[in-house]
Biopython code that builds the backbone (N, CA, C, O; Angstrom):
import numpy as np
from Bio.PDB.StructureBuilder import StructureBuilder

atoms = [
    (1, "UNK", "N", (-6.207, 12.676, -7.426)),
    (1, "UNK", "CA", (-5.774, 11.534, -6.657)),
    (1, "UNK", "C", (-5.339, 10.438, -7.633)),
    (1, "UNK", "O", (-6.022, 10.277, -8.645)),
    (2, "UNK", "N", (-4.382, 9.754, -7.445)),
    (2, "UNK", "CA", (-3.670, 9.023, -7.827)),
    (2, "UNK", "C", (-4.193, 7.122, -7.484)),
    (2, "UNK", "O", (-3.913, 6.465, -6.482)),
    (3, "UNK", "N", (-4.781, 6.796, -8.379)),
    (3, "UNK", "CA", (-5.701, 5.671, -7.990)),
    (3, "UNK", "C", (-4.410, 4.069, -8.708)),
    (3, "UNK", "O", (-4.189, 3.740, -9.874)),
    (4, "UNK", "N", (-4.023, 3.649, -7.783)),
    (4, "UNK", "CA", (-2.953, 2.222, -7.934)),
    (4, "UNK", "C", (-3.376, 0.870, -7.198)),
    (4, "UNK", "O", (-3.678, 0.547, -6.049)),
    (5, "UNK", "N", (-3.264, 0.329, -8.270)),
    (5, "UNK", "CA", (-3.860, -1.402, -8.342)),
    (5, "UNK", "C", (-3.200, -2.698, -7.388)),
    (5, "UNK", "O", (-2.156, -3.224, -7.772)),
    (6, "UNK", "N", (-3.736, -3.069, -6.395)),
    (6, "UNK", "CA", (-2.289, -4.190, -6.379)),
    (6, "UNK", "C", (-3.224, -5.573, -6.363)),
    (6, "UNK", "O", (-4.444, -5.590, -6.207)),
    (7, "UNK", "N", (-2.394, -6.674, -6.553)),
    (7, "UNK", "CA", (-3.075, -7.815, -7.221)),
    (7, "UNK", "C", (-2.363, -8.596, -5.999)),
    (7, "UNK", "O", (-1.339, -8.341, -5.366)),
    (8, "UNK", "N", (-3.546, -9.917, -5.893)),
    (8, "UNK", "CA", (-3.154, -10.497, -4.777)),
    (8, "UNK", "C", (-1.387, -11.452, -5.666)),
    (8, "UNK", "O", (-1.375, -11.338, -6.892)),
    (9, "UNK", "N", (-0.730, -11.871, -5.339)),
    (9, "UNK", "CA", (0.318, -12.392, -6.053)),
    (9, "UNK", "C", (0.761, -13.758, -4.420)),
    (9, "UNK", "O", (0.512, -13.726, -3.215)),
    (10, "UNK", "N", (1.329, -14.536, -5.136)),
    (10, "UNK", "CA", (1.433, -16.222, -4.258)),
    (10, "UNK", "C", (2.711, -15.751, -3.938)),
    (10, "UNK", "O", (2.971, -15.823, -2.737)),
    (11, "UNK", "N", (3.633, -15.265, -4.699)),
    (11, "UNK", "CA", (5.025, -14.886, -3.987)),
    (11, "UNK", "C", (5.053, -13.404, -4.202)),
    (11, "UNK", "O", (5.235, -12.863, -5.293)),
    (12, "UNK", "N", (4.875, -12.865, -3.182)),
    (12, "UNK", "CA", (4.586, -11.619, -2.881)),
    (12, "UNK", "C", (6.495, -10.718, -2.979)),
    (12, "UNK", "O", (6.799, -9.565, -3.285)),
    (13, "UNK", "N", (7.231, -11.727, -2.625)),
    (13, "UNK", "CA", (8.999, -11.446, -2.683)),
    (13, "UNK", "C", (9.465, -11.088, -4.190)),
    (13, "UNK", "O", (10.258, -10.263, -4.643)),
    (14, "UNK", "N", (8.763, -11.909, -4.674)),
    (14, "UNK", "CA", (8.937, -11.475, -6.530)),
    (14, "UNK", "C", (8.465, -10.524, -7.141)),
    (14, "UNK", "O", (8.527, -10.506, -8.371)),
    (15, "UNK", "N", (7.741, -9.265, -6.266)),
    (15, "UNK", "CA", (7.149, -8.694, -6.864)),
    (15, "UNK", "C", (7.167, -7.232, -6.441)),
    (15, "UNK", "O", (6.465, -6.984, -5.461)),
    (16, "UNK", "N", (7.891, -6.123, -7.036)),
    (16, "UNK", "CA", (7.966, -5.057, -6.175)),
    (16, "UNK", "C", (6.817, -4.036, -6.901)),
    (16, "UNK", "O", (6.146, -4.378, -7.875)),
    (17, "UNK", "N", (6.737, -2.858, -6.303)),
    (17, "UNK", "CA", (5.587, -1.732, -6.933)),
    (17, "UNK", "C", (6.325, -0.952, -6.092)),
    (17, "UNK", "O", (6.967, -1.270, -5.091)),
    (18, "UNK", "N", (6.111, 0.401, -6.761)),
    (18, "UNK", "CA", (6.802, 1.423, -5.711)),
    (18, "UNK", "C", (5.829, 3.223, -6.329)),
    (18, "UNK", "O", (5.731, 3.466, -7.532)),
    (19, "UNK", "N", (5.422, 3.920, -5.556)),
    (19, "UNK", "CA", (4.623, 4.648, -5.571)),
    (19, "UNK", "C", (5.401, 6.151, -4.661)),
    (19, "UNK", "O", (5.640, 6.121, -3.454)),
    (20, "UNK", "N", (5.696, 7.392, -5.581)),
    (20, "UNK", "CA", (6.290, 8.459, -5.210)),
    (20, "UNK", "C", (5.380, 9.519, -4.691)),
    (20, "UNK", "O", (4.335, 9.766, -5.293)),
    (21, "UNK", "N", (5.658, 10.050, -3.794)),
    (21, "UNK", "CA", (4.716, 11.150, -3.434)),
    (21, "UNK", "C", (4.940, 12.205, -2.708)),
    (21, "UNK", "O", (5.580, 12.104, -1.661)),
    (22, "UNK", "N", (4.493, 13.284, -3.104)),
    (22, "UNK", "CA", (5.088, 14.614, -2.057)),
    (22, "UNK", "C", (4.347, 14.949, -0.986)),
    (22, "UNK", "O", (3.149, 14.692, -1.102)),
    (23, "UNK", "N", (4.782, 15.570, 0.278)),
    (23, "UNK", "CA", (4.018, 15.521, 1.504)),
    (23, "UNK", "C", (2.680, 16.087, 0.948)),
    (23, "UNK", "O", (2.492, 16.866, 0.014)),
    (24, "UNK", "N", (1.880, 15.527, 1.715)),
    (24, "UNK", "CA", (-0.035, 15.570, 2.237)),
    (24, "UNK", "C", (-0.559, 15.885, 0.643)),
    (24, "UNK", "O", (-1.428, 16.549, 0.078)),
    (25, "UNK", "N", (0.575, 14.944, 0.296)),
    (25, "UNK", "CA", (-0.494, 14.206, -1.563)),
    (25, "UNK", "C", (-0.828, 12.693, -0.679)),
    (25, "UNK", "O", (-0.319, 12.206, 0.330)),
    (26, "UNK", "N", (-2.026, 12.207, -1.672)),
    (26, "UNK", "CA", (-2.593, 11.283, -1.662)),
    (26, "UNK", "C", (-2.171, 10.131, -2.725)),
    (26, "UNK", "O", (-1.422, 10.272, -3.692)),
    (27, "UNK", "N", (-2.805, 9.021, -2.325)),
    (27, "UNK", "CA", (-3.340, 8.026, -3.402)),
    (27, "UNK", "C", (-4.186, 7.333, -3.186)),
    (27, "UNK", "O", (-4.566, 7.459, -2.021)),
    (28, "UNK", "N", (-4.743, 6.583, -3.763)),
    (28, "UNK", "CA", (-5.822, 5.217, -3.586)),
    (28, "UNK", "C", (-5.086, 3.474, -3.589)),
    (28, "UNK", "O", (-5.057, 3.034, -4.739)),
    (29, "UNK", "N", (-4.649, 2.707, -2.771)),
    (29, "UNK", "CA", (-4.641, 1.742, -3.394)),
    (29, "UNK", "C", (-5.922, 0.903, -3.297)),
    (29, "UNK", "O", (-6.873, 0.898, -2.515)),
    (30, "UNK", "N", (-5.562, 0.142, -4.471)),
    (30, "UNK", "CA", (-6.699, -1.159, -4.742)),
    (30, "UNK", "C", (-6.660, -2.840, -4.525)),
    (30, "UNK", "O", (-6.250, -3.453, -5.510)),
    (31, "UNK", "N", (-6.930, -3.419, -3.687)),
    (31, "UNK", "CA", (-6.817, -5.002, -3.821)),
    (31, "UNK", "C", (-7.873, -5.581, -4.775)),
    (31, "UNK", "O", (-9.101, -5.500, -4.739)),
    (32, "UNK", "N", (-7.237, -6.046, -5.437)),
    (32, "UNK", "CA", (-7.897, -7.266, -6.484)),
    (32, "UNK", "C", (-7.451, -8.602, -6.651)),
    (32, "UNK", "O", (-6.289, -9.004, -6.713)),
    (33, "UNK", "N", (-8.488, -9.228, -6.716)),
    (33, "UNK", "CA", (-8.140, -10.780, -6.998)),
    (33, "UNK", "C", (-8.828, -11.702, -7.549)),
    (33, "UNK", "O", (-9.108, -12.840, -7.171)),
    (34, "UNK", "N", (-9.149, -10.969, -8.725)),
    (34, "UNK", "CA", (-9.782, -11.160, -10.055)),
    (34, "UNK", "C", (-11.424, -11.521, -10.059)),
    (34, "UNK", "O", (-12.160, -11.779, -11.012)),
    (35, "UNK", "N", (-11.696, -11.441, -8.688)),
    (35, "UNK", "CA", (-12.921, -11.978, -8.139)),
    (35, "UNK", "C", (-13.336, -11.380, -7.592)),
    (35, "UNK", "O", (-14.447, -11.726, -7.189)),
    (36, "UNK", "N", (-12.860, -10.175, -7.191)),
    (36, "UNK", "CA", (-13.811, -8.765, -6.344)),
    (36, "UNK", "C", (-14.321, -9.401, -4.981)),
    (36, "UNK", "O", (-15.416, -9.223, -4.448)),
    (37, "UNK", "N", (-13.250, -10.195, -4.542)),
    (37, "UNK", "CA", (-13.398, -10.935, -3.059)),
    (37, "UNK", "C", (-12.722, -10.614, -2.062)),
    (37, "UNK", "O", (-12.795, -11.054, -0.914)),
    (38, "UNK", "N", (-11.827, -9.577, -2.638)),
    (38, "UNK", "CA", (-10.357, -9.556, -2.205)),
    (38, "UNK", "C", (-10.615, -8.604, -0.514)),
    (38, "UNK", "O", (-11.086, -7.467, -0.492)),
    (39, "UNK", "N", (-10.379, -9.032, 0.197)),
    (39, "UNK", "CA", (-10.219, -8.446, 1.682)),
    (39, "UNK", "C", (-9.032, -8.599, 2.058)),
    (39, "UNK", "O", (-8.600, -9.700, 1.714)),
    (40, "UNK", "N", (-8.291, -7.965, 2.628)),
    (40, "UNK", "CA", (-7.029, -7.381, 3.420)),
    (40, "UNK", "C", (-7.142, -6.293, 4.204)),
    (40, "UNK", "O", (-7.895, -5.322, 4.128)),
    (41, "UNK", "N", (-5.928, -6.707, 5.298)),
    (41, "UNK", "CA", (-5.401, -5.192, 6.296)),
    (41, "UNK", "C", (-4.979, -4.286, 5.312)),
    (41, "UNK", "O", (-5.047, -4.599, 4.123)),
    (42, "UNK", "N", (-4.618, -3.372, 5.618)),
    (42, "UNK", "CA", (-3.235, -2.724, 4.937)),
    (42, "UNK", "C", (-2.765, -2.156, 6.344)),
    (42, "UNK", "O", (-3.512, -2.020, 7.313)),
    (43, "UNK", "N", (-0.992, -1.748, 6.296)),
    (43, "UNK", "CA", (-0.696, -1.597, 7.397)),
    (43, "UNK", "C", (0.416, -0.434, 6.774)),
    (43, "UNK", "O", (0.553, -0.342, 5.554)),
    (44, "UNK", "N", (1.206, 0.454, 7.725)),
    (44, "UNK", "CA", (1.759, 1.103, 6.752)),
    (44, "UNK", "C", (3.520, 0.613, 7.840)),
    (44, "UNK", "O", (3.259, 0.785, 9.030)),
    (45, "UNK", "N", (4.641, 0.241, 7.700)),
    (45, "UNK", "CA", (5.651, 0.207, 8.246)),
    (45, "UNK", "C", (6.449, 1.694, 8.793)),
    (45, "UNK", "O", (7.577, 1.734, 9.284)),
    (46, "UNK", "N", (5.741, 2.606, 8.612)),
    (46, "UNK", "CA", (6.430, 3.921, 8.974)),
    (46, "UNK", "C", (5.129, 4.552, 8.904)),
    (46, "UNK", "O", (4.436, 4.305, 7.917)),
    (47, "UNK", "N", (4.695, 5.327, 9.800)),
    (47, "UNK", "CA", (3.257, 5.980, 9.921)),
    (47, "UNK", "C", (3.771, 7.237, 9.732)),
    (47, "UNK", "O", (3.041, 7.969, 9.062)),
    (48, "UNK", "N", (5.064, 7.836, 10.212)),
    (48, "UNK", "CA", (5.635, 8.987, 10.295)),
    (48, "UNK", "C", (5.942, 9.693, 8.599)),
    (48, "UNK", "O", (5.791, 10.870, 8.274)),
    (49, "UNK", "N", (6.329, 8.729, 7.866)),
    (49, "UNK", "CA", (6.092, 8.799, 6.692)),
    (49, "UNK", "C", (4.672, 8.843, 5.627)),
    (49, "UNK", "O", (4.314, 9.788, 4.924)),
    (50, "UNK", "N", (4.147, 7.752, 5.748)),
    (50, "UNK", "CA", (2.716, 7.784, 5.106)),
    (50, "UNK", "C", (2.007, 7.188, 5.934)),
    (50, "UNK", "O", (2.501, 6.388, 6.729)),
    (51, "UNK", "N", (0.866, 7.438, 5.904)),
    (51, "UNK", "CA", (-0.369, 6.629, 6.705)),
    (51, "UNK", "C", (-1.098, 5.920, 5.630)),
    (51, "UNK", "O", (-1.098, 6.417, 4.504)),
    (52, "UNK", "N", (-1.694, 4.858, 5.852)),
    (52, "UNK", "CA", (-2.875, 3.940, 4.908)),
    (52, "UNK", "C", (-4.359, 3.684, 5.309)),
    (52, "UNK", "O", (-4.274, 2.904, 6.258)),
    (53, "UNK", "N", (-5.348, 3.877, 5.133)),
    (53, "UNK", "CA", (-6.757, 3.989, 5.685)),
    (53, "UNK", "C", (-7.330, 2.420, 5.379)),
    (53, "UNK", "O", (-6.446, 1.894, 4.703)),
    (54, "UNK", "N", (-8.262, 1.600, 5.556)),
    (54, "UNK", "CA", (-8.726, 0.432, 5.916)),
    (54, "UNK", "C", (-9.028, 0.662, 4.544)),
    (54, "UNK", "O", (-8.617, -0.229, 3.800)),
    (55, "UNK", "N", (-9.921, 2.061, 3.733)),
    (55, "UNK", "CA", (-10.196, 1.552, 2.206)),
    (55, "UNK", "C", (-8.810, 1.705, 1.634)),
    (55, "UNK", "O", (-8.900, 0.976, 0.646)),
    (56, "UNK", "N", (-7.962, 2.041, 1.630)),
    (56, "UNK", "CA", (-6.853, 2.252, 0.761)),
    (56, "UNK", "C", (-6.284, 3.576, 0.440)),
    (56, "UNK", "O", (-5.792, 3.760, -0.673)),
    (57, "UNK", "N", (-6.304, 4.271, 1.097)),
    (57, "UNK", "CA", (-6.063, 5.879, 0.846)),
    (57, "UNK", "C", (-4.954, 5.944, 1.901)),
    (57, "UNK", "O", (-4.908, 5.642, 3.093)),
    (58, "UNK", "N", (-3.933, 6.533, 0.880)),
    (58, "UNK", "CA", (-2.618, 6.519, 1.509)),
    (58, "UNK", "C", (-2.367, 8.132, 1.462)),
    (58, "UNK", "O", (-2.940, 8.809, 0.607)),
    (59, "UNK", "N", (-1.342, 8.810, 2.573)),
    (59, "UNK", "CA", (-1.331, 10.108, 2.969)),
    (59, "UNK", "C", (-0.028, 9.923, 3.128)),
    (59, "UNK", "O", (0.504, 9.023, 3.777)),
    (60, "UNK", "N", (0.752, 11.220, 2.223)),
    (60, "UNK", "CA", (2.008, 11.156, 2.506)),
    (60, "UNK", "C", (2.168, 12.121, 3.431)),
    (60, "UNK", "O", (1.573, 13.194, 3.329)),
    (61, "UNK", "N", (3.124, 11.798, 4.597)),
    (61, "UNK", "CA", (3.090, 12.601, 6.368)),
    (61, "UNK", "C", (4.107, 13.414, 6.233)),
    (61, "UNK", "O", (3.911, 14.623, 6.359)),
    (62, "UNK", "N", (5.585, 12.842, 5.910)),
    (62, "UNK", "CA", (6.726, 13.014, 6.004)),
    (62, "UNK", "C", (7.473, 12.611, 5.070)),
    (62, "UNK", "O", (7.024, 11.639, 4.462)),
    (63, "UNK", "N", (8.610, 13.065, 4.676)),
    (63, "UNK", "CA", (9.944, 12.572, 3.819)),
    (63, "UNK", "C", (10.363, 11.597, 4.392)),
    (63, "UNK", "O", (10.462, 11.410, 5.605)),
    (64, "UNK", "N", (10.707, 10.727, 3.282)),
    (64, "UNK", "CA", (11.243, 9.137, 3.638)),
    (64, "UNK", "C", (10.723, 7.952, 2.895)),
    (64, "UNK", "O", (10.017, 8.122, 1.901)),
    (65, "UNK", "N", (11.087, 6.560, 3.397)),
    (65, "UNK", "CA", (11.098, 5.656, 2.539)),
    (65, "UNK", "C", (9.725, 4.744, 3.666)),
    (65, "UNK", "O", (9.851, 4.743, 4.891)),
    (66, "UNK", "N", (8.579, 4.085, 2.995)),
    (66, "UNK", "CA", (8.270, 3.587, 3.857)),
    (66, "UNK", "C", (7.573, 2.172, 3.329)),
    (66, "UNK", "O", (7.587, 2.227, 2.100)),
    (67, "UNK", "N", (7.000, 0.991, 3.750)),
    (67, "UNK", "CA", (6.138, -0.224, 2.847)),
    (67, "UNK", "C", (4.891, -0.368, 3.129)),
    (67, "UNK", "O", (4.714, -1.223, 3.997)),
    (68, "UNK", "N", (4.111, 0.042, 2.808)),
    (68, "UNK", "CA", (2.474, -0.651, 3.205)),
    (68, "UNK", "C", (2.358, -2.084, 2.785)),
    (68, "UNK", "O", (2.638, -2.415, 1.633)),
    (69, "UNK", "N", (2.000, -2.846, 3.586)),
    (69, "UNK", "CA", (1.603, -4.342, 3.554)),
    (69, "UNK", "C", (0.125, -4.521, 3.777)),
    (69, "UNK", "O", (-0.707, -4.247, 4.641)),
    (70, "UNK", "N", (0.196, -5.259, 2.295)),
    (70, "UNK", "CA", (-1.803, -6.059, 2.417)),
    (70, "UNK", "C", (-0.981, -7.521, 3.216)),
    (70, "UNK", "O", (0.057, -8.159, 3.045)),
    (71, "UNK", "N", (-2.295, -7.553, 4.255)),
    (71, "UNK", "CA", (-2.480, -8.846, 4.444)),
    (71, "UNK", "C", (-3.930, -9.364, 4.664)),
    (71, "UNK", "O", (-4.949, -8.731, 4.938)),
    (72, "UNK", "N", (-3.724, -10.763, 4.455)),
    (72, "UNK", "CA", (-5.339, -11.469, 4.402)),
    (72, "UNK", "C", (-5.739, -11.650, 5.900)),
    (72, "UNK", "O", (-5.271, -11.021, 6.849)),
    (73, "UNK", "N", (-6.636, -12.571, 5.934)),
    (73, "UNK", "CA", (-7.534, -12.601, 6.689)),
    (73, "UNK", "C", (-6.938, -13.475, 7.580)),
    (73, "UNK", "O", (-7.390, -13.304, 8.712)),
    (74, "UNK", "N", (-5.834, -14.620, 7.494)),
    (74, "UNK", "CA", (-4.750, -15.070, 8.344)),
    (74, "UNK", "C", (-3.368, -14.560, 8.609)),
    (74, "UNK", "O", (-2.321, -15.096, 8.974)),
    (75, "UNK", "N", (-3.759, -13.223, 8.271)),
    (75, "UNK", "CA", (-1.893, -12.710, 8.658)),
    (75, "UNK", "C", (-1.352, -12.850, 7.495)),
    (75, "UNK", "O", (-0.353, -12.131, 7.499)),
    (76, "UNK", "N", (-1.462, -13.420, 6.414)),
    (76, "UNK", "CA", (-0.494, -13.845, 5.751)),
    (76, "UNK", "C", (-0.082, -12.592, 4.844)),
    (76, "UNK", "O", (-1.075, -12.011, 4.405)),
    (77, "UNK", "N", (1.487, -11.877, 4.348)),
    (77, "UNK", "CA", (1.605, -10.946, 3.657)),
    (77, "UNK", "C", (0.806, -11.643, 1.929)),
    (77, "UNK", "O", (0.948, -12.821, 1.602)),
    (78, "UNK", "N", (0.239, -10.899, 1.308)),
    (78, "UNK", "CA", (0.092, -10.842, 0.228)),
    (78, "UNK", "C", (-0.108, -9.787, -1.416)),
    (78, "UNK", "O", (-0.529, -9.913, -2.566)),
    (79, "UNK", "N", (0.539, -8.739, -0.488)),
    (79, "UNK", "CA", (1.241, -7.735, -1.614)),
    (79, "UNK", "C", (1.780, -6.702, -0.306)),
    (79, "UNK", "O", (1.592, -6.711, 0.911)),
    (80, "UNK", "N", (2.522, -5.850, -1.223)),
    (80, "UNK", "CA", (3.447, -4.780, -0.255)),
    (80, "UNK", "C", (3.564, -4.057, -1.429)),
    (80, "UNK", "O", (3.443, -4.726, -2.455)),
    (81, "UNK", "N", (3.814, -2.594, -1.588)),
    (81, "UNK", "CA", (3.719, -1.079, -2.022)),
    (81, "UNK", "C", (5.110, -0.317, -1.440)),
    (81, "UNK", "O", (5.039, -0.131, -0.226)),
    (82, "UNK", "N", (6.243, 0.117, -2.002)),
    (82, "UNK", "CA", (7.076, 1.337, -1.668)),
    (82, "UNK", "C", (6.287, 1.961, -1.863)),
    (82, "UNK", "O", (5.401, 2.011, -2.717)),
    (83, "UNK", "N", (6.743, 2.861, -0.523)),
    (83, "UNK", "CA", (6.438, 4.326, -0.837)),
    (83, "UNK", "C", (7.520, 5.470, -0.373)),
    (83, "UNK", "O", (8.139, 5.536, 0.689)),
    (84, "UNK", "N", (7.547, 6.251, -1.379)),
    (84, "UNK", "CA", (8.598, 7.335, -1.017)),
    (84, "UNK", "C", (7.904, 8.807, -1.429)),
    (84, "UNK", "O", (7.240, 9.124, -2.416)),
    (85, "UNK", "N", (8.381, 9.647, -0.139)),
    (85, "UNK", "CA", (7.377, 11.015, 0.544)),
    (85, "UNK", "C", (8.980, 11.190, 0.140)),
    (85, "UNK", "O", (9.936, 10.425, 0.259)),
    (86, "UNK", "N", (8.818, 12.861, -0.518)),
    (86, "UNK", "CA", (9.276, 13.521, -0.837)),
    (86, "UNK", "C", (9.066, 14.661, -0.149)),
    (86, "UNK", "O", (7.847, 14.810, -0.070)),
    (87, "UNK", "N", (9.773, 15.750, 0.516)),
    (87, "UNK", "CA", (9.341, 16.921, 0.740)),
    (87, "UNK", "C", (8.989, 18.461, -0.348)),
    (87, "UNK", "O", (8.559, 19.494, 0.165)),
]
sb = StructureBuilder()
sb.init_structure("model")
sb.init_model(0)
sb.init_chain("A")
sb.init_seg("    ")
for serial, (resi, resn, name, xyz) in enumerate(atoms, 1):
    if name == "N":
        sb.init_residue(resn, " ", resi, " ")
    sb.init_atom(name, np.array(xyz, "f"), 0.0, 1.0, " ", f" {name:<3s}", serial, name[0])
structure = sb.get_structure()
């Protein structure tokens, strides 16, 4: 398993990450924010593509392009992840 970091960041637009994967491979992502405080959703924008689990374990479903979004505890986006499922 493929274990990837994401950091809380203030402009989340400036900042891309992008993570490749072939169907029903895995990964881990991680929220940090230098303080081991860090709570977020994660959400995945295409489920048909990858799915994302509440700890961070992402499942690639399908071929395609898709974004998982952390957000905090007010909605607010504060990191986002490409992901691209390969068949």
């Amino acid at each position: 398993m493929l274990n990837l970091f994401i950091f809380w960041w203030f402009k989340t637009d400036d900042y891309r990450l992008a993570v490749d994967l072939k169907v029903d491979k895995i990964c881990r992502l991680t929220l940090d924010d230098y303080t081991n405080t860090a709570t977020a959703t994660l959400t995945s924008m295409d489920p048909s593509v990858a799915t994302v689990s509440s700890s961070g374990k992402v499942k690639a479903a399908g071929a395609g392009l898709t974004v998982i979004t952390a957000s905090d505890v007010d909605g607010k986006k504060v990191g986002q992840v490409y992901v691209r499922v390969r068949a």
